[in-house]
C-alpha positions in Angstrom: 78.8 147.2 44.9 79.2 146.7 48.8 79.4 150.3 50.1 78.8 152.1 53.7 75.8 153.2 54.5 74.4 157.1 53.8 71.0 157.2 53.9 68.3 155.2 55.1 64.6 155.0 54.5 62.1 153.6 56.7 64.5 150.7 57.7 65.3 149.7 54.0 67.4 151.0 50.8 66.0 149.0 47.4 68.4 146.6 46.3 70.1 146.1 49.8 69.6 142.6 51.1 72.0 142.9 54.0 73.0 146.2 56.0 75.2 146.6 59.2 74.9 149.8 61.3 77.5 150.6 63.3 78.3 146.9 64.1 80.7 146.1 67.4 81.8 143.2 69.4 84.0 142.9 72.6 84.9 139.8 74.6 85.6 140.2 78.8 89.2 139.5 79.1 91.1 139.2 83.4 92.5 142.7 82.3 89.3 144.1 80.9 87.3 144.4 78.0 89.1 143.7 74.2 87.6 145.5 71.5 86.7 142.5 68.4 85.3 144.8 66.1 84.1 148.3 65.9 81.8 150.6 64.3 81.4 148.3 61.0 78.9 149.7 58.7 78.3 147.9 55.5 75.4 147.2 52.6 75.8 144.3 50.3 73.5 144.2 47.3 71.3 141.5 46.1 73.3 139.0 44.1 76.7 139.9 45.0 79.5 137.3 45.4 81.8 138.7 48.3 84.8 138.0 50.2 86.1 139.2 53.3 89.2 138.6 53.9 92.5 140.3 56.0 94.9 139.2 58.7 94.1 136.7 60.9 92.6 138.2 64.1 91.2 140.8 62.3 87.8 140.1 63.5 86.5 138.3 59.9 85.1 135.1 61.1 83.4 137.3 64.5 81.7 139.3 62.0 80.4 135.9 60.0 79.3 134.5 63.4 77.4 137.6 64.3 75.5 137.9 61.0 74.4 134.1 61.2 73.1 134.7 64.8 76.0 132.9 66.9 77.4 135.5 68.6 75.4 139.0 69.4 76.9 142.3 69.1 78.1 144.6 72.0 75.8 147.5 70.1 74.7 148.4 66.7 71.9 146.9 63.9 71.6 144.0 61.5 69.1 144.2 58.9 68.2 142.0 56.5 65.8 143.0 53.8 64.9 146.2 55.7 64.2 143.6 58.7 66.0 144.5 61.8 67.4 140.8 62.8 69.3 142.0 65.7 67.8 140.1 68.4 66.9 137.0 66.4 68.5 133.8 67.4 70.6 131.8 65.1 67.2 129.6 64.5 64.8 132.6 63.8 67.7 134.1 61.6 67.6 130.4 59.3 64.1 130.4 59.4 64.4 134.0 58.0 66.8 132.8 55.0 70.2 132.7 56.1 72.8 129.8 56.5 75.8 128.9 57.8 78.8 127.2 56.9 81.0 126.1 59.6 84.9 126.0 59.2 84.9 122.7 60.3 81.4 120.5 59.4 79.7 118.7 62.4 79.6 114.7 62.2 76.4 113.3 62.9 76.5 109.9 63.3 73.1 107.6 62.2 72.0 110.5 59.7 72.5 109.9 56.1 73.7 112.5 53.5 69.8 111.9 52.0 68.3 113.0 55.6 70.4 116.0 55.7 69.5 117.4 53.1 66.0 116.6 53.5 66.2 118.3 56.9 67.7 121.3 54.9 65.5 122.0 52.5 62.2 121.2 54.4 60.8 118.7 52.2 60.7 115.3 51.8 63.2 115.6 49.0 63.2 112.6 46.2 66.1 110.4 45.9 66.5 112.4 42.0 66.6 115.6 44.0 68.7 115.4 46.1 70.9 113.7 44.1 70.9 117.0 41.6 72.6 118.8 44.5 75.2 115.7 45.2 76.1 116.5 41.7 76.2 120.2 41.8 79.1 119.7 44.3 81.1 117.4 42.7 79.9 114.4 44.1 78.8 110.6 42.9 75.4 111.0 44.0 75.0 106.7 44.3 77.9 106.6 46.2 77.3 109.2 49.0 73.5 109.6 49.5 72.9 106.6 51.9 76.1 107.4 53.7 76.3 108.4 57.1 77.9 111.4 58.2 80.7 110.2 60.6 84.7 109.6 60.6 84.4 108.0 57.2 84.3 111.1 55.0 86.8 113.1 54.8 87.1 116.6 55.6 86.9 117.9 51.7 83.4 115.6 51.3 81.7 117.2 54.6 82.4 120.8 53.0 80.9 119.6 49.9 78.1 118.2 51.5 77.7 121.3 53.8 77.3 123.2 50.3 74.9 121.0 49.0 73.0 121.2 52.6 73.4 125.2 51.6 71.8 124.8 48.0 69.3 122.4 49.1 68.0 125.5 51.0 68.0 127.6 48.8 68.5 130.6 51.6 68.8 134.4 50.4 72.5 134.4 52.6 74.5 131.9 52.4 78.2 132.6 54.8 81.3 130.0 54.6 83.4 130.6 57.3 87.2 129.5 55.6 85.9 126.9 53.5 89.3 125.9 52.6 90.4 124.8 56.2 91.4 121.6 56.9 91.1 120.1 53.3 94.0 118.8 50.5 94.8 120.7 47.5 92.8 118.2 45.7 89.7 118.8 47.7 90.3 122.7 47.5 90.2 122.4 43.6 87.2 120.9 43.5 85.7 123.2 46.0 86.8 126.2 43.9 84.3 124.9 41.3 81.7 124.6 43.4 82.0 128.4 44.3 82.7 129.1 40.6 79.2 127.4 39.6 77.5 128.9 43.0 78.5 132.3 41.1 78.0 131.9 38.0 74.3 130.6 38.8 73.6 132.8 41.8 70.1 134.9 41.2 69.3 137.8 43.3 70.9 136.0 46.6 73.6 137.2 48.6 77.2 134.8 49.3 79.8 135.8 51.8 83.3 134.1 52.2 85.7 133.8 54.7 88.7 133.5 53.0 92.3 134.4 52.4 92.4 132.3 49.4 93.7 134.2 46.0 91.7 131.8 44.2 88.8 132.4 46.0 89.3 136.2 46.0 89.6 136.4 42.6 85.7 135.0 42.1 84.2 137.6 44.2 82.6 140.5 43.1 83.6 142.6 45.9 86.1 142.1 48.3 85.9 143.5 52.2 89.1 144.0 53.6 89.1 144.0 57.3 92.1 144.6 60.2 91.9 145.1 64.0 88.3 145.1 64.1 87.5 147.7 61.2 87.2 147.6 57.5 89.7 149.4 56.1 89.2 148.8 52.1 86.3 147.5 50.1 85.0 147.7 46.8 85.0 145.6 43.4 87.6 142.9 43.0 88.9 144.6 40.4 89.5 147.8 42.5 90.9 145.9 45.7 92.9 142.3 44.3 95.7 144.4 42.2 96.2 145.9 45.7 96.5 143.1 47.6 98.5 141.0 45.3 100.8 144.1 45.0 102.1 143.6 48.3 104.1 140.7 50.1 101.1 139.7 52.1 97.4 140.9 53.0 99.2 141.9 56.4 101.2 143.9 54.6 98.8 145.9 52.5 96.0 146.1 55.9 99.0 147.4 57.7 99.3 150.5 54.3 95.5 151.5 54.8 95.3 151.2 58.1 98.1 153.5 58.6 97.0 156.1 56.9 96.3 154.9 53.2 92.8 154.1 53.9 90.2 155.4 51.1 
């Protein structure tokens, strides 16, 4: 269950893979300094499946980018495995077992899908390997491993080659930052599967999503709710979905906690 921190013990709780402490993040602004987020504590457990999703501007995707390394917090602690990963750069933190999934996939033109995802996984992957994780996301492994990376695929085959890049690494933390951006319905559907087999597969590593997708929220074992820069509901996805499908919008229902329905 993702829960706020209580207690700690020389750096490290058993079971908890990820922990923020008192996590914030502002940006310089002409009229002065614009809180992102503030004060976020949060543990996620080994294993869990979890979403984070809320209005948009909330500060979702600056929390993703601060985990992964991209951006580094105004004050407070990230720890991973009782590690304090703070001041580790976005490479240290992927040598450390964490990736990153971009909203929208980088290009590279001249590599093949086969070199990525030898480059990924750090090995000088078979063709039958890395044609296993082709498959795992949906993909005609003959017909995309020599492919280059570049204008030609479409923006629903780079995320599924991102995830494939993702598996081939086999990281303890794995963050997709909106997943669903910038792809057809088609595209989505097949991406939910993806996520559906990630889950139903995933032992004793962690998954965060980005995402205000109902049909990704409903796949998650916990959901994070967060709005103006704080997290104003988590829990199961069984406590926190029936709340958020029982209002008009996730605006609507961050707007109920946050004014004084928060638990």
């Amino acid at each position: 269950m993702v829960r706020t921190l209580i207690e700690i013990h020389s750096g490290a709780i058993l079971g908890h893979m990820l922990k923020l402490e008192q996590l914030s993040f502002d940006v310089k602004e002409e009229k002065g300094t614009k809180k992102i987020l503030s004060n976020i504590n949060l543990t996620v457990d080994d294993g869990k499946f979890v979403v984070v999703t809320g209005p948009n501007g909330g500060g979702k995707s600056t929390l993703a980018n601060l985990i992964a390394g991209i951006e580094r917090p105004a004050s407070g602690s990230i720890f991973m495995e009782g590690h304090d990963i703070t001041d580790m750069s976005i490479s240290e933190r992927a040598k450390n077992g964490i990736s990153f999934a971009f909203q929208q996939p980088v290009r590279f033109k001249g590599i093949r899908v086969l070199d990525l995802l030898r480059m990924a996984s750090g090995r000088n992957l078979s063709f039958g390997d890395a044609c296993e994780y082709l498959s795992e996301v949906g993909l005609c492994a003959k017909d995309y491993i020599n492919r280059e990376l570049n204008a030609s695929l479409s923006g629903g085959e780079l995320k599924r080659i991102e995830i494939a890049m993702v598996l081939a690494r086999g990281t303890k933390l794995s963050i997709f930052d909106e997943p669903e951006a910038g792809i057809d319905l088609w595209s989505f559907q097949n991406l939910i599967q993806v996520f559906e087999r990630m889950r139903e597969r995933n032992k004793g590593r962690i998954i965060i999503i980005i995402s205000h997708q109902e049909r990704i929220l409903k796949i998650a074992d916990d959901i994070v709710v967060i709005s103006e820069g704080k997290i104003i509901r988590k829990g199961s996805r069984d406590e926190v979905l029936p709340e958020l499908l029982g209002t008009v919008s996730a605006v609507d229902m961050c707007k109920k906690f946050y004014e004084g329905g928060r638990r």
